[in-house]
Every structure is written in structure tokens, then in C-alpha cells.
C-alpha positions as CSV (number, residue, x, y, z in Angstrom):
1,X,5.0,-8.6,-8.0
2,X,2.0,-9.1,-9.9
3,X,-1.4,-10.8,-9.3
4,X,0.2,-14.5,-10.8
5,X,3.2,-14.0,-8.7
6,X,0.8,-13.2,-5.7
7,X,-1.2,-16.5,-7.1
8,X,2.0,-18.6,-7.1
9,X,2.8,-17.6,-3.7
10,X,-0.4,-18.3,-1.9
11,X,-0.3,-21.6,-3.8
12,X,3.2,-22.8,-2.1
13,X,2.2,-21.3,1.3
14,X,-1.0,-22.9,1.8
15,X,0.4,-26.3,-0.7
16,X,-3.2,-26.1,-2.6
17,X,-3.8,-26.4,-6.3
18,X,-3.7,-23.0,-8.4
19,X,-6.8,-23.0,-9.1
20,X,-7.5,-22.9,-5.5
21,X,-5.4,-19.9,-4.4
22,X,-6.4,-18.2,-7.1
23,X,-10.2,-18.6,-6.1
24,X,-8.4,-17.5,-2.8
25,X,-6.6,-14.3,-4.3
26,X,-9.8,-12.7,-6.1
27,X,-12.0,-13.3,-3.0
28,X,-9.6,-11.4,-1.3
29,X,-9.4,-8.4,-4.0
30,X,-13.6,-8.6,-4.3
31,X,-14.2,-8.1,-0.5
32,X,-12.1,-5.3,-0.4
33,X,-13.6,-4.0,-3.9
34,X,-17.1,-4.5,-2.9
35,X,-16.2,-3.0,0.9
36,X,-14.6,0.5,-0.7
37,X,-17.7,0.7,-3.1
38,X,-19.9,0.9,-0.3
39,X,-17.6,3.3,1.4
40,X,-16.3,1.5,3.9
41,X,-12.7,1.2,5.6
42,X,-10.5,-1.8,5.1
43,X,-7.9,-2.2,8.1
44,X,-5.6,-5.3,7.8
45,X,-3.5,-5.1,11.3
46,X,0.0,-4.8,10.3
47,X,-0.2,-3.9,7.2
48,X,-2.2,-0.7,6.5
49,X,-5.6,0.3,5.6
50,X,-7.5,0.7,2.5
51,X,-10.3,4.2,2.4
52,X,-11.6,6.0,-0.5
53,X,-10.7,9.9,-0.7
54,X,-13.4,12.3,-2.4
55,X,-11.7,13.9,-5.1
56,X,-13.4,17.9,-6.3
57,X,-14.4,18.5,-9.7
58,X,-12.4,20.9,-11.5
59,X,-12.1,22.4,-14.6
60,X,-9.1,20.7,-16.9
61,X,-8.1,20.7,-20.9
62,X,-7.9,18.7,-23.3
63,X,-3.5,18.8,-24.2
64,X,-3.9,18.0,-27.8
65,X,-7.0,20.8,-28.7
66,X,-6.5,23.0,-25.4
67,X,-10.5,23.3,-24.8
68,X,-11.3,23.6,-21.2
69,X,-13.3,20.5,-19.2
70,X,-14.9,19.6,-17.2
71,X,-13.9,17.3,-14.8
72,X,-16.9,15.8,-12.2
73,X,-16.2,15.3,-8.6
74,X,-15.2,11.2,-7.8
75,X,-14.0,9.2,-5.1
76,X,-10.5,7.6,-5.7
77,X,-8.9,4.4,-3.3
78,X,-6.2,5.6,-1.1
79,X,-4.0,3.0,1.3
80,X,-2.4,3.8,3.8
81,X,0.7,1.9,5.1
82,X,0.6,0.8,8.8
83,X,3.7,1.8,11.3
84,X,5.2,-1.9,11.3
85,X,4.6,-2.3,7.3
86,X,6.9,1.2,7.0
87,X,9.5,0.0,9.5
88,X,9.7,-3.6,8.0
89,X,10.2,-2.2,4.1
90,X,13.1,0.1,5.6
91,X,14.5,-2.4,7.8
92,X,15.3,-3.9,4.6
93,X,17.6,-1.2,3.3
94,X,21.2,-0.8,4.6
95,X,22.3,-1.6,7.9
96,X,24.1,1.9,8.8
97,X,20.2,3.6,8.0
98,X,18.4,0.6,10.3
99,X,20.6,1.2,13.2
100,X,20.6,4.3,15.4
101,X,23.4,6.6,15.0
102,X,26.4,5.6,17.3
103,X,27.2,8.2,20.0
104,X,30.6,9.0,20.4
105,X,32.3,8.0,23.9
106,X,32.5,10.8,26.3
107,X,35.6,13.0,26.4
108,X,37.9,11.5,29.2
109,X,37.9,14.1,32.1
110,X,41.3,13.1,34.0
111,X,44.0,15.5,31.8
């Protein structure tokens, strides 16, 4: 899905005007922009929860010359799914793997 599909959606959900769920959409993607920037956690119940990770420097190369780099220390967005976003994407996948395993009936006992 991409940011036009997300656009289109919010559009038929809510029955507003493009324009308007699009205002809606960015909004969305700047609050949790601006709240990662200043470090902070983003938890949408349900769904999961946006953090940035600190990521070391290192020392890398350049593949095409092979001269060593340096590469600085940064912080990177990580999400993490929520419990009930994991069990609804695999709830979706085939019915056998959704269900639990069936147990066998016991072994009759009058021989």
C-alpha cells in the first residue's frame, strides 16, 4: 500500500474530499515524525509502537575503491508490532496454521 492508497482509503472511510484526508494523512506522519525527533515513544494501542534505536559508529568501506570509513553513531526508527497486530496478520494465512492442532481421541480402553 502506499501513501495515495492510504489517502484513498481515509477518503472513503471518513466520505471527505481528498484533499481533506490527505491534510489528515500527513498530520498523522508529522506528529509522529516530529514526536521520534524529539525522542519520544509513539504507542498506537493495537497496533504497535514507534521508538528510535541508537545505532554505533563503526568503521565501513567504500565497495567500489575499498578505502575504510568512517561511519558516525545515529539514531534510526524502529516499530514494533503489538501482540493483536501479529495475531490479526497471521490469522489471515491458512486455516490449518490459525487453528490449534487437533488432538487425537484417546485410545479406547475396553479390548
Amino acid at each position: 500500500m502506499t501513501k495515495a492508497d492510504l489517502v484513498e482509503e481515509v477518503s472513503r472511510a471518513i466520505e471527505a474530499t481528498r484533499k481533506e484526508a490527505e491534510a489528515i494523512v500527513e498530520t498523522v506522519f508529522d506528529g509522529i515524525i516530529k514526536a521520534l525527533r524529539a525522542n519520544d515513544k509513539i504507542e498506537v494501542r493495537g497496533f504497535g509502537s514507534f521508538r528510535t534505536r541508537q545505532r554505533r559508529g563503526r568503521i565501513g568501506r567504500n565497495p567500489k575503491t575499498g578505502e575504510k570509513v568512517n561511519v558516525p553513531p545515529k539514531r534510526i526508527p524502529f516499530f514494533k508490532p503489538s501482540k493483536e497486530l501479529k495475531e490479526l496478520v497471521n490469522a489471515g494465512g491458512s486455516p490449518a496454521s490459525a487453528a490449534p492442532p487437533a488432538t487425537p481421541p484417546p485410545p479406547d480402553s475396553a479390548v
